[in-house]
C-alpha positions in Angstrom: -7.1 51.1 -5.4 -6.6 48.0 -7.5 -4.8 45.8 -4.7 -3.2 42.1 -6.2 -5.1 39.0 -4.5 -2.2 38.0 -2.7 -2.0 41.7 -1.3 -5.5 41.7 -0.3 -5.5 37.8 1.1 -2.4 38.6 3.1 -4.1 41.4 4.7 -7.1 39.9 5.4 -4.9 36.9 7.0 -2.7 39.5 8.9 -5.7 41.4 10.5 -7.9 38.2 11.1 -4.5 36.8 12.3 -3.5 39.7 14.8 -7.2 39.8 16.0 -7.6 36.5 17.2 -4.1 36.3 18.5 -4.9 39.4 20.8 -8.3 37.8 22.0 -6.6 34.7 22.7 -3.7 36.2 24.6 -6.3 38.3 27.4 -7.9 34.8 27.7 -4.7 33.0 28.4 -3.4 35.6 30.7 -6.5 35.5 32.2 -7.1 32.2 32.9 -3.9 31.5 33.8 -3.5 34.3 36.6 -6.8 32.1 37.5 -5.6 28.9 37.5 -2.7 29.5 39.7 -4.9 31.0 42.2 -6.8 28.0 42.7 -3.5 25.4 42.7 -2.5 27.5 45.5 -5.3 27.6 47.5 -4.7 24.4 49.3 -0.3 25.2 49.4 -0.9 25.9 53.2 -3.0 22.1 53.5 0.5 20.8 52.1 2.3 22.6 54.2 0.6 20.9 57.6 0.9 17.4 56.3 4.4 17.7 55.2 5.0 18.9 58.7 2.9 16.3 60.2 5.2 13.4 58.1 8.6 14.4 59.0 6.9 14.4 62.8 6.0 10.7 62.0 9.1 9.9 60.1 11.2 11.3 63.9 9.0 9.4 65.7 9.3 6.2 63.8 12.9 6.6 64.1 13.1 7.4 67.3 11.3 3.9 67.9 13.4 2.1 65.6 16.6 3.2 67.2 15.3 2.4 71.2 14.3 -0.8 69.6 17.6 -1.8 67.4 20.3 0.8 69.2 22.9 0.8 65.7 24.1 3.8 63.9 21.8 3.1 60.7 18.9 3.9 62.8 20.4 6.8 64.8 21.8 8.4 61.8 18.7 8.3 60.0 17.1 9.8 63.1 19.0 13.0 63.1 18.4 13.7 59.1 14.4 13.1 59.7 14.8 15.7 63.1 16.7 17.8 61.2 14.3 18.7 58.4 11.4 18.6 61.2 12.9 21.0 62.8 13.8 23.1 59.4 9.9 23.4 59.5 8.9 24.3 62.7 11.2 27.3 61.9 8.8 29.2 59.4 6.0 28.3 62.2 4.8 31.5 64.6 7.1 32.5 67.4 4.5 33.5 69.2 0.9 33.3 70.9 -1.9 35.4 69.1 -5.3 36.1 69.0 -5.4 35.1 65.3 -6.5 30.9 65.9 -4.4 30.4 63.0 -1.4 32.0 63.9 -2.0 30.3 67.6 -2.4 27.3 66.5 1.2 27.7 64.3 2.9 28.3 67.6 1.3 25.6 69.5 2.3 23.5 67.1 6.0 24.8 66.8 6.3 24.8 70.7 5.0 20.8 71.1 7.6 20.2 68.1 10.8 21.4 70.4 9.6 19.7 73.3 9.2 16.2 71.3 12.4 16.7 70.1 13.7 18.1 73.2 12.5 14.5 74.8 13.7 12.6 72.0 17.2 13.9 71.9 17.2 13.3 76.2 15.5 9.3 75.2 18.6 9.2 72.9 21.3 10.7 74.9 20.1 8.5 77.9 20.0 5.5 75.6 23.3 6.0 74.4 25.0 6.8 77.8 23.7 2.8 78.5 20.5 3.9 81.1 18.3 1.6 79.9 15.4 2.7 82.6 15.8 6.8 82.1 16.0 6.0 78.0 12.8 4.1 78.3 11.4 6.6 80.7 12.1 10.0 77.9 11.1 8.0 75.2 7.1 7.5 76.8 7.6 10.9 77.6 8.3 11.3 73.6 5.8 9.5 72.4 3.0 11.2 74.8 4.2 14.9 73.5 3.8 13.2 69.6 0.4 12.4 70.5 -0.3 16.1 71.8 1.9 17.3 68.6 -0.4 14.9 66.1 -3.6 16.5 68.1 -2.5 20.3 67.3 -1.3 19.7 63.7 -4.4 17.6 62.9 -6.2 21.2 64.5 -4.2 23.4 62.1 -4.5 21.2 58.8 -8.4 22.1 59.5 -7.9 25.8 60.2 -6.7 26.1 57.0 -8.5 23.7 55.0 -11.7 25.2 56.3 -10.1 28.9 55.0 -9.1 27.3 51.9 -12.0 26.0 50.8 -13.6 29.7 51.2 -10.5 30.7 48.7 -11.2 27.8 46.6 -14.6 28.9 45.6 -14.4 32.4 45.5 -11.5 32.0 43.4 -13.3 29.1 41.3 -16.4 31.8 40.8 -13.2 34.5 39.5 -12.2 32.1 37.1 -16.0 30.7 35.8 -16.3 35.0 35.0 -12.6 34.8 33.2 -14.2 31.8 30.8 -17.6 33.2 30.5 -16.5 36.7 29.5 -13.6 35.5 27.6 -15.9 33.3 25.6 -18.3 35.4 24.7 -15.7 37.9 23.5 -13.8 35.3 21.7 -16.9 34.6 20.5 -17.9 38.3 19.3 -14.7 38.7 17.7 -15.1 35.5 15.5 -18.4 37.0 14.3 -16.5 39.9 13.2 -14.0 38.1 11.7 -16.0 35.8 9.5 -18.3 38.7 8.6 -15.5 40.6 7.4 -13.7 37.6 5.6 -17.6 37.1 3.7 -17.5 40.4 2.4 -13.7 40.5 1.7 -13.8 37.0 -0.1 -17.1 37.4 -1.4 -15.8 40.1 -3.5 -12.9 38.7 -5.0 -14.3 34.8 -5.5 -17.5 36.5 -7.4 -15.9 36.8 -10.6 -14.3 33.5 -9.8 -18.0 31.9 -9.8 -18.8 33.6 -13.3 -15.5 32.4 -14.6 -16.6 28.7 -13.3 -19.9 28.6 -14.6 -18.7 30.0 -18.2 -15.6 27.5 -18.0 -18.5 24.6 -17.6 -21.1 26.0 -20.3 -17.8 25.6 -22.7 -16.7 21.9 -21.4 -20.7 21.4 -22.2 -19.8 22.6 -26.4 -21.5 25.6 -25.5 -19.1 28.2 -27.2 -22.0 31.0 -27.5 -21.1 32.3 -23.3 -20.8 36.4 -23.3 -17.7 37.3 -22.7 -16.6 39.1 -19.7 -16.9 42.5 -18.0 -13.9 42.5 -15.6 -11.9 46.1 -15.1 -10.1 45.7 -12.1 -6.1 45.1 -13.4 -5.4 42.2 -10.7 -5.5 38.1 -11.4 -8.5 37.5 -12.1 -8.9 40.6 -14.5 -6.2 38.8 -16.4 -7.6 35.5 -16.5 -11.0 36.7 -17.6 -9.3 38.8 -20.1 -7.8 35.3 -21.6 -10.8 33.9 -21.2 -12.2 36.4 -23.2 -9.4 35.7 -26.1 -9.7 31.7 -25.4 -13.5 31.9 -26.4 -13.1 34.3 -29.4 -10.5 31.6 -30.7 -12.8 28.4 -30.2 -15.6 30.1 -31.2 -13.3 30.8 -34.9 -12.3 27.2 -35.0 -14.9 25.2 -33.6 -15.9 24.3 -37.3 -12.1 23.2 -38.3 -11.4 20.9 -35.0 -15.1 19.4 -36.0 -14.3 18.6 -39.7 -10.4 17.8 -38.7 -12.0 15.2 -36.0 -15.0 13.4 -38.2 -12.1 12.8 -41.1 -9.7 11.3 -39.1 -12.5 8.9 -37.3 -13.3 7.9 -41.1 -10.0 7.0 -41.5 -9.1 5.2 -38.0 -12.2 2.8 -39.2 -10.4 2.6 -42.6 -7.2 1.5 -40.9 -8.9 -0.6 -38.6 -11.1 -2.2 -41.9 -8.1 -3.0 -43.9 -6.1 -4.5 -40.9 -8.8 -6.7 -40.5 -8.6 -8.0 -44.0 -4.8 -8.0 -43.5 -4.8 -10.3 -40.7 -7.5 -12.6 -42.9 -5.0 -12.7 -45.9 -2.4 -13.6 -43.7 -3.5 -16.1 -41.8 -5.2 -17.8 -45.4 -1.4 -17.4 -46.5 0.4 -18.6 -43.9 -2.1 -21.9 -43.7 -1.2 -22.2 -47.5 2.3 -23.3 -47.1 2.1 -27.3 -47.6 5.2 -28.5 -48.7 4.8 -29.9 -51.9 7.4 -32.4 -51.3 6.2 -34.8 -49.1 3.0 -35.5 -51.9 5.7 -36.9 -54.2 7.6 -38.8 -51.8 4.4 -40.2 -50.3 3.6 -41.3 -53.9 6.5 -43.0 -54.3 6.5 -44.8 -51.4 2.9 -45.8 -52.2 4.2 -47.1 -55.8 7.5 -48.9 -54.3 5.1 -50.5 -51.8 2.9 -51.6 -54.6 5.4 -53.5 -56.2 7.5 -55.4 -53.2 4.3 -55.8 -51.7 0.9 -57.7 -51.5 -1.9 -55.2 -52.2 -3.7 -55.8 -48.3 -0.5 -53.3 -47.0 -0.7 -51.2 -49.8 -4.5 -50.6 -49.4 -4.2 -49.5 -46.0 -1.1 -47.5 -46.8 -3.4 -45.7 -49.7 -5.9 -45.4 -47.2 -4.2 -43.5 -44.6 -2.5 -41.1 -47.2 -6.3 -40.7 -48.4 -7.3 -40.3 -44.7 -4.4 -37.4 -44.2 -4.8 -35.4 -47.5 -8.6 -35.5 -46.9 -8.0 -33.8 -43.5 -5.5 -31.5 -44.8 -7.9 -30.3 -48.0 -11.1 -29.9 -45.0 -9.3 -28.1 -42.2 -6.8 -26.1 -44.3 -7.9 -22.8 -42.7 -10.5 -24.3 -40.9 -11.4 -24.7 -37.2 -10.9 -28.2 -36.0 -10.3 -30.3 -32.2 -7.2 -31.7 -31.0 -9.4 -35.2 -31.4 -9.2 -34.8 -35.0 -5.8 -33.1 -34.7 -4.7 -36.3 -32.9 -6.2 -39.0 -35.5 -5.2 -37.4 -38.7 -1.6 -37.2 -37.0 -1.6 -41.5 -36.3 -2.5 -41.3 -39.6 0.4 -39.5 -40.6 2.5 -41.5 -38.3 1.7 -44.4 -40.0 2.5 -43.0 -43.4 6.1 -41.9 -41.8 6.6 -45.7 -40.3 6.3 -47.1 -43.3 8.7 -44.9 -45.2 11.8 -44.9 -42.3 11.1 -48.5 -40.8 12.1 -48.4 -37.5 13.7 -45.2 -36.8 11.7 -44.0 -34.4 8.8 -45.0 -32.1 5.9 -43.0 -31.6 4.1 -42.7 -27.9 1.1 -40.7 -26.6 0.5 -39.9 -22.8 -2.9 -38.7 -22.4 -3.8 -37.2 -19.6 -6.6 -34.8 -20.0 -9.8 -37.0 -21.6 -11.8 -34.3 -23.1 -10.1 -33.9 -26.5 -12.8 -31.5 -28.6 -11.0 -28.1 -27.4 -11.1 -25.8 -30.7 -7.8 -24.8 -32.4 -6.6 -24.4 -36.1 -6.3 -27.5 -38.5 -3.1 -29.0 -39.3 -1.0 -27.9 -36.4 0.6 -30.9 -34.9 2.1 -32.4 -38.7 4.3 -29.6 -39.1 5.7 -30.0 -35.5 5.9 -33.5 -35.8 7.4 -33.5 -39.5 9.9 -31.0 -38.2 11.3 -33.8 -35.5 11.4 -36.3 -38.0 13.8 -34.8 -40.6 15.8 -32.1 -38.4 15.6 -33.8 -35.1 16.4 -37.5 -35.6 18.3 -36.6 -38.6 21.5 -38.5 -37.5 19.1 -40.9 -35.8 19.3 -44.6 -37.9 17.2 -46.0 -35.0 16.6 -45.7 -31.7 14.3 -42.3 -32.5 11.0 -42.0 -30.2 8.8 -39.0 -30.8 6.3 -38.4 -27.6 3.0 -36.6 -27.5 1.7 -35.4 -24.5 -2.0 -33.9 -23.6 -2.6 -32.3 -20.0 -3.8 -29.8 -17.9 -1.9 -26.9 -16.9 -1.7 -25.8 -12.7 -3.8 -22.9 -14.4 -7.2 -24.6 -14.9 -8.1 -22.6 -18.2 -5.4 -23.6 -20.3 -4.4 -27.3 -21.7 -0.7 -28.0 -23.0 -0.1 -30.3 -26.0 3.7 -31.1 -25.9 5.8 -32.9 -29.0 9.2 -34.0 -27.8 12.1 -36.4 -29.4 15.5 -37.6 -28.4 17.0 -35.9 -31.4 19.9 -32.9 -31.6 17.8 -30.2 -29.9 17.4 -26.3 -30.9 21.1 -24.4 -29.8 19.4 -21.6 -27.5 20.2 -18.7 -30.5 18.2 -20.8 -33.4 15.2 -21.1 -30.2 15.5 -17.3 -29.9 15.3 -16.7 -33.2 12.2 -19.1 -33.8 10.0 -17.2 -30.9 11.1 -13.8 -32.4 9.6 -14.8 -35.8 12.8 -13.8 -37.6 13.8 -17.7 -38.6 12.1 -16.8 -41.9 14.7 -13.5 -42.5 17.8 -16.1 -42.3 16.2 -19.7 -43.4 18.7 -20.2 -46.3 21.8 -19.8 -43.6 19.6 -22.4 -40.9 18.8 -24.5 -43.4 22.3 -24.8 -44.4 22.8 -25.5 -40.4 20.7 -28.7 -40.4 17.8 -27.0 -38.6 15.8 -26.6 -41.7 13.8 -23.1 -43.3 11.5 -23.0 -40.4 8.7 -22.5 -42.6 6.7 -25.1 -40.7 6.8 -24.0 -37.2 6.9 -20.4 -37.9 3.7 -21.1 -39.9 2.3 -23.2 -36.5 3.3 -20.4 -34.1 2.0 -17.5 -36.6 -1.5 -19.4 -36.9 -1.5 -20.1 -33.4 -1.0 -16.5 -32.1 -3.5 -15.1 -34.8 -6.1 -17.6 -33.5 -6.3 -17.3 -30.0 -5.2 -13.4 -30.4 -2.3 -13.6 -27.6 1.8 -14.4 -27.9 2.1 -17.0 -25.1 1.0 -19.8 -27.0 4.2 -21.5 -27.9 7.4 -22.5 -26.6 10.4 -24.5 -27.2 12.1 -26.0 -24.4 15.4 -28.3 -24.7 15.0 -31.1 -21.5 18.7 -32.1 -19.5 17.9 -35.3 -20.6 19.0 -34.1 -24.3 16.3 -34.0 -27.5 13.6 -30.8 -27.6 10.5 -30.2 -26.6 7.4 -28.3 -28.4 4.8 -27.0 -26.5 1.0 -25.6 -27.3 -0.7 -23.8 -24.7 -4.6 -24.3 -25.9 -6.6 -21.6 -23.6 -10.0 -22.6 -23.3 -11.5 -19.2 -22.2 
């Protein structure tokens, strides 16, 4: 009969279950019944010295009370006689031949006289005769002694029986564990024999289905398929496996080709973004403002004429010394060294065209000026404070730049700031997003200009060292803006 797995798991659970249930019950039962035989063996041990306690507990207030003579103490005195004498009750009435039983009512006989005596010490006490009160209570104290004698003599009568129990009944309960054990023991055999077989037989196929599962995860789609009757789980799953291996085995070939063209054209893709990201950085380094050629020019030829030639040359010369930079470094590598002379440079050019409407200073605080970054990045920044910034400036203007380290010892930040109008936070947003470009003609229109130049800085900036975090516009509470470069040297 074709039984499910659960079927058959549950009914090997149920039996192994039941089985070891059963043999641990007779084991319990057993050792229990055991177990209480041996806490009682010493009950009649307790017995004595609880009796010989509330005997010292009377006498002690007995003493107390002759001593002190208040009702604390002789109140006291009667509850400790009273449950003395509760225990003498269940003591032998009478004398025997049986030592233990004789020595029971020896015991219970010297426990009414002391308390016989003790009651007459009281009485007399109480009654105000001092002598007789004094007199019963030696009397008292000389039964205790014979009382303590006899009590001490039954507390060994019956620890000397009780230690005979004890290990007879200690031997009864090694034979419970032994026995139980070993047919605890038996029973496990039998239980994991029969789970061996039981299991055995339903994970076999499970093992085949394994090993063929791993022979196709190792592209080895040439497995037999299987041989499974039985109509359970596992007949099903090998069954599917069966279809599953037909089916790869019919498109193997397809998934193959399918996979080989789409790795040509994932290198494609990854080919022609490369060249994309080439042509836009040659593009976007490209946009030199054609403007500021001319206006140099003139300047130049306005100088020329109100001017001795001396000024003039070194005018000349710096325009030389910035469009020479601009024609070697355009799309080049350079260092913030360079970065920083050909920007004097254009300082100078800038000076000479708006007199004195701004200052320039430089703080310099990190000395090693050859870190690597793109060519012409600081003009556009600069340029962009000069004719949106201090736009409504007529003098007064100072343009800082600023080179330090950052907390984080990899990365060095180049600020530009000015005094001027500042970004509003939405035309700063905007910037950082790259969408300036998408609305230039309504910023321009704004005063804030196309945006062409610091988009092109940012863009260059983000392509070179391949990360987004490498530009930021900050507006200080002490008014103007602030650019910042984040050169990472790693």
């Amino acid at each position: 009969m074709n039984y499910g797995l659960r079927r058959r798991l549950m009914i090997l659970f149920i039996i192994a279950s039941g089985l070891v249930c059963f043999v641990m019950l007779c084991i319990s039962t057993s050792y229990i019944f055991s177990a209480n035989l041996i806490s009682s063996s010493y009950e009649s041990n307790r017995i004595a010295k609880n009796i010989q306690n509330k005997a010292f507990q009377v006498e002690q207030d007995l003493e107390t009370y002759i001593d002190l003579k208040n009702y604390e103490n002789i109140n006291r005195y009667f509850q400790s006689r009273a449950k003395f004498e509760r225990l003498l009750l269940d003591l032998h009435r009478k004398p025997s031949e049986n030592e233990e039983l004789n020595c029971q009512y020896f015991v219970r006989k010297f426990g009414e006289t002391f308390l016989a005596v003790a009651d007459s010490a009281i009485y007399e006490n109480r009654a105000g005769n001092t002598a007789e009160a004094a007199e019963e209570f030696l009397s008292a104290q000389k039964v205790y002694t014979f009382l303590s004698s006899e009590i001490e003599k039954m507390n060994q009568i019956y620890f000397d029986q009780n230690i005979n129990n004890y290990v007879q009944r200690r031997r009864i309960l090694h034979q419970v564990v032994f026995f139980g054990t070993l047919f605890l023991v038996f029973s496990v055999l039998i239980i994991i024999v029969a789970v061996y077989f039981i299991v055995s037989d339903i994970t076999r196929p499970l093992v085949e289905i394994s090993d063929r599962a791993e022979q196709l995860a190792g592209h080895n789609f040439e497995v037999p398929l299987f041989e499974y009757s039985k109509k359970d789980e596992i007949g099903n799953i090998c069954r599917a496996m069966n279809k599953m291996i037909i089916s790869i085995r019919e498109y193997v070939d397809t998934i193959w080709e399918k996979a080989i063209r789409e790795n040509e054209l994932r290198e494609k893709e990854m080919k022609m973004n490369e060249l994309y990201q080439d042509a836009k950085l040659n593009a976007l380094q490209a946009q030199i403002n054609p403007h500021f050629l001319f206006n140099t020019l003139n300047t130049g030829a306005q100088l020329a004429m109100l001017e001795g030639s001396d000024r003039t040359c070194d005018f000349l010369e710096k325009v030389a010394d910035f469009y020479r930079y601009n024609l070697q470094y355009t799309g080049q590598e350079s260092d913030l060294e360079s970065e920083i002379q050909m920007l004097e440079s254009y300082i100078y050019i800038m000076k000479v065209r708006f007199g004195s409407r701004f200052d320039f200073f430089t703080d310099i605080q990190y000395p090693d000026l050859s870190v690597k970054l793109p060519g012409m990045i600081l003009q556009p920044l600069v340029e962009n404070c000069i004719k949106y910034g201090l736009a409504d400036k007529r003098t007064g203007g100072k343009i800082t730049l600023s080179v330090r380290k950052d907390s984080d010892e990899n990365i060095v930040l180049v600020s530009i700031s000015d005094n001027g109008i500042g970004f509003p936070e939405s035309i700063r947003e905007k910037i950082l997003q790259g969408v300036f470009k998408k609305q230039e003609s309504v910023l321009e229109s704004k005063g804030y200009g196309s945006g062409v130049g610091i988009s092109n800085v940012i863009s260059r900036l983000r392509l070179y060292f391949k990360r987004d975090d490498v530009f930021d516009i900050q507006n200080p509470i002490e008014g103007g803006s602030s650019v910042i470069i984040k050169i990472y040297l790693n």
